[in-house]
C-alpha positions as CSV (number, residue, x, y, z in Angstrom):
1,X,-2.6,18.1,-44.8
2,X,-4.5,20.9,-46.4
3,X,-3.7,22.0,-49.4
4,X,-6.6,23.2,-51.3
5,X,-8.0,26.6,-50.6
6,X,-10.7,28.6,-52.2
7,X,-8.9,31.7,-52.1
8,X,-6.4,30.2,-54.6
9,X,-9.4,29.1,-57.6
10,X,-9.7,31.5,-59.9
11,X,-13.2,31.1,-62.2
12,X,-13.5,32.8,-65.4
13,X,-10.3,34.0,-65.4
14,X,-9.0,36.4,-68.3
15,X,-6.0,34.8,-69.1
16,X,-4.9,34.1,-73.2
17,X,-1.2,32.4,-72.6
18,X,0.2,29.9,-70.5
19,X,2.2,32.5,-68.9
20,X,-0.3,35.4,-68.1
21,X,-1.8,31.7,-66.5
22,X,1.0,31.1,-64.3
23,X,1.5,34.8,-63.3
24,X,-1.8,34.8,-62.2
25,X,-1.7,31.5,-59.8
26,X,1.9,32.9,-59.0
27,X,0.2,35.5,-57.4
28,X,-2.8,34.2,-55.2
29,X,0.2,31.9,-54.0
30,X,2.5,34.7,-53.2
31,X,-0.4,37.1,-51.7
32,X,-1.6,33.9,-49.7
33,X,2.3,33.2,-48.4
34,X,2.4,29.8,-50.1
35,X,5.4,30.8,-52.2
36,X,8.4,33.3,-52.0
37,X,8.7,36.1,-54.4
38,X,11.0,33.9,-57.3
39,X,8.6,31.4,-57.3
40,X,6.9,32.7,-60.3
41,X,8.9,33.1,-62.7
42,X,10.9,29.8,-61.8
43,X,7.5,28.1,-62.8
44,X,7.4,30.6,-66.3
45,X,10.6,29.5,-66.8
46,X,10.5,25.7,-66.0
47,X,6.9,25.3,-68.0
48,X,9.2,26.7,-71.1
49,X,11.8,23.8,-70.5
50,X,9.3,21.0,-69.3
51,X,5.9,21.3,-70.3
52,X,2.6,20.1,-68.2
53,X,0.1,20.4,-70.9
54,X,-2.0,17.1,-70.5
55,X,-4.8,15.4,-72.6
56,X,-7.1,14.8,-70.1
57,X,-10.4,12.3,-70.6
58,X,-12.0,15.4,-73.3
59,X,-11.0,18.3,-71.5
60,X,-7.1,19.3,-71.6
61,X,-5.3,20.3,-68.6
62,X,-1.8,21.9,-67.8
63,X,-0.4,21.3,-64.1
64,X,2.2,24.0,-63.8
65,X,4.6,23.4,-61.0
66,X,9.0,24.0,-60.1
67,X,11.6,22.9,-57.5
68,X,10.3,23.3,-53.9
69,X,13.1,26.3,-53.6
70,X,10.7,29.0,-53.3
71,X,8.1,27.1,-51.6
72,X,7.2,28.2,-48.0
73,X,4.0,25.5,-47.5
74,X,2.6,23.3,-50.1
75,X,-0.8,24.2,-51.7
76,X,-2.8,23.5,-54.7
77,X,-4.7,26.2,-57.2
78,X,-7.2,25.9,-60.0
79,X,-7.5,28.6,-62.6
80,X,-10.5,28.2,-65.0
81,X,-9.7,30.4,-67.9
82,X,-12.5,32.3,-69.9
83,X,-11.6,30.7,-72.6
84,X,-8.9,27.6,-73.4
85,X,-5.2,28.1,-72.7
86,X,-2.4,26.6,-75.4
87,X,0.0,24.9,-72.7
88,X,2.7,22.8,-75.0
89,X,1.8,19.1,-74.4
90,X,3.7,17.4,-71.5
91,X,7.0,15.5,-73.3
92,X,7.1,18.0,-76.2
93,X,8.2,20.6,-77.4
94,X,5.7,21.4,-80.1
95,X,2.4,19.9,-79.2
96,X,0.2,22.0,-78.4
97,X,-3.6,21.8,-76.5
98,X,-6.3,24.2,-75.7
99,X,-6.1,23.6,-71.8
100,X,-9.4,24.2,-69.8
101,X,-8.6,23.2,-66.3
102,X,-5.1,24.4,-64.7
103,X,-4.0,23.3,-61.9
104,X,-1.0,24.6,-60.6
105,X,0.6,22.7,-58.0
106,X,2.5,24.3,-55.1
107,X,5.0,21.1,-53.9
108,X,7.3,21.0,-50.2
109,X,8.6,17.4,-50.6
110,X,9.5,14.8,-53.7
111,X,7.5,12.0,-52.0
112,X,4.3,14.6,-51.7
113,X,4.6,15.1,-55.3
114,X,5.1,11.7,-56.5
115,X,1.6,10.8,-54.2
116,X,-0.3,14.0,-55.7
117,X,1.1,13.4,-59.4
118,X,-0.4,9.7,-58.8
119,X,-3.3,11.2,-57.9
120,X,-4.0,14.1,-60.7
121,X,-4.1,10.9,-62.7
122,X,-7.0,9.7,-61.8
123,X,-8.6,12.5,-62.3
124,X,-7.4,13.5,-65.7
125,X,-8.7,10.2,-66.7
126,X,-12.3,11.1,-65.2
127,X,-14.0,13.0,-67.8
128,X,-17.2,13.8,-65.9
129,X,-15.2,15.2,-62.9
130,X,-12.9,17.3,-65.3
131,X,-16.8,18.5,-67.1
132,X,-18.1,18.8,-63.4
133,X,-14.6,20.7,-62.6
134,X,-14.3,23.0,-65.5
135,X,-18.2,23.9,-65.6
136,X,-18.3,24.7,-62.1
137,X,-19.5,28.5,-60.8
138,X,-18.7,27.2,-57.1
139,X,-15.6,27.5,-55.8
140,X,-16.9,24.7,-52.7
141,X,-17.9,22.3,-55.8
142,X,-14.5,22.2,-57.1
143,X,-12.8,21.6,-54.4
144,X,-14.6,18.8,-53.4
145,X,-14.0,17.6,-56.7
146,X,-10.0,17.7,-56.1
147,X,-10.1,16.5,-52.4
148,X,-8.1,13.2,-53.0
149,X,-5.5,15.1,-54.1
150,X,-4.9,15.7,-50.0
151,X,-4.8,12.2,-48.9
């Protein structure tokens, strides 16, 4: 199933809180027809609650995801912000990490999710593909980087 498309990384992105983050994925989700119109701030409102901030092999992440209620088809983003993003640390409620990789996942089913959490392991334990990930300028690059995250 394809679920990565270049229309939904965003490099460089001017973004200074989690949630101007999450709008901004929200978005190229909704514009693309991934998500309905609530979907946003559901994930706002759930990364408040139940934090995906992640220490990740030297580079911190933040998966931002909800329910599958506003989901129309699944999908997977990437925002790259300018500069790091404080996500609260995954489990906490006042741990916080400067996230450089966010990927915001987009999830139909709870057996898809379990398979594609599984598999955002392995690559938050891969330091050179988060480096490779986060210092990227090709959209192509990344993705190719992220394409187990579709099998």
């Amino acid at each position: 199933m394809k679920l990565l498309d270049e229309e939904l990384v965003i490099l460089d992105a001017d973004v200074r809180t989690a949630e101007e983050c999450i709008r901004l994925a929200g978005e190229a989700f909704l514009q693309k027809g991934y998500v309905k119109e609530p979907y946003i701030q559901a994930v706002v409102e759930r990364e408040r609650v139940y934090p995906t901030g992640l220490p990740g092999k030297g580079i911190a992440i933040a998966i931002p995801h909800t329910n599958n209620t506003y989901v129309n088809k699944p999908a997977i983003g990437v925002v790259i912000p300018s500069s790091p993003v404080k996500f609260c640390a995954m489990g906490t409620k006042e741990q916080w990490l400067d996230c450089e990789v966010v990927i915001p996942l987009v999830i139909k089913d709870s057996d898809m999710q379990i398979n594609m959490l599984r598999q955002m392991m392995k690559i938050i334990q891969n330091g050179e593909l988060l480096r490779k990930i986060r210092d990227s300028k090709d959209k192509r690059v990344i993705l190719e980087c992220l394409k187990s995250l579709e099998e």
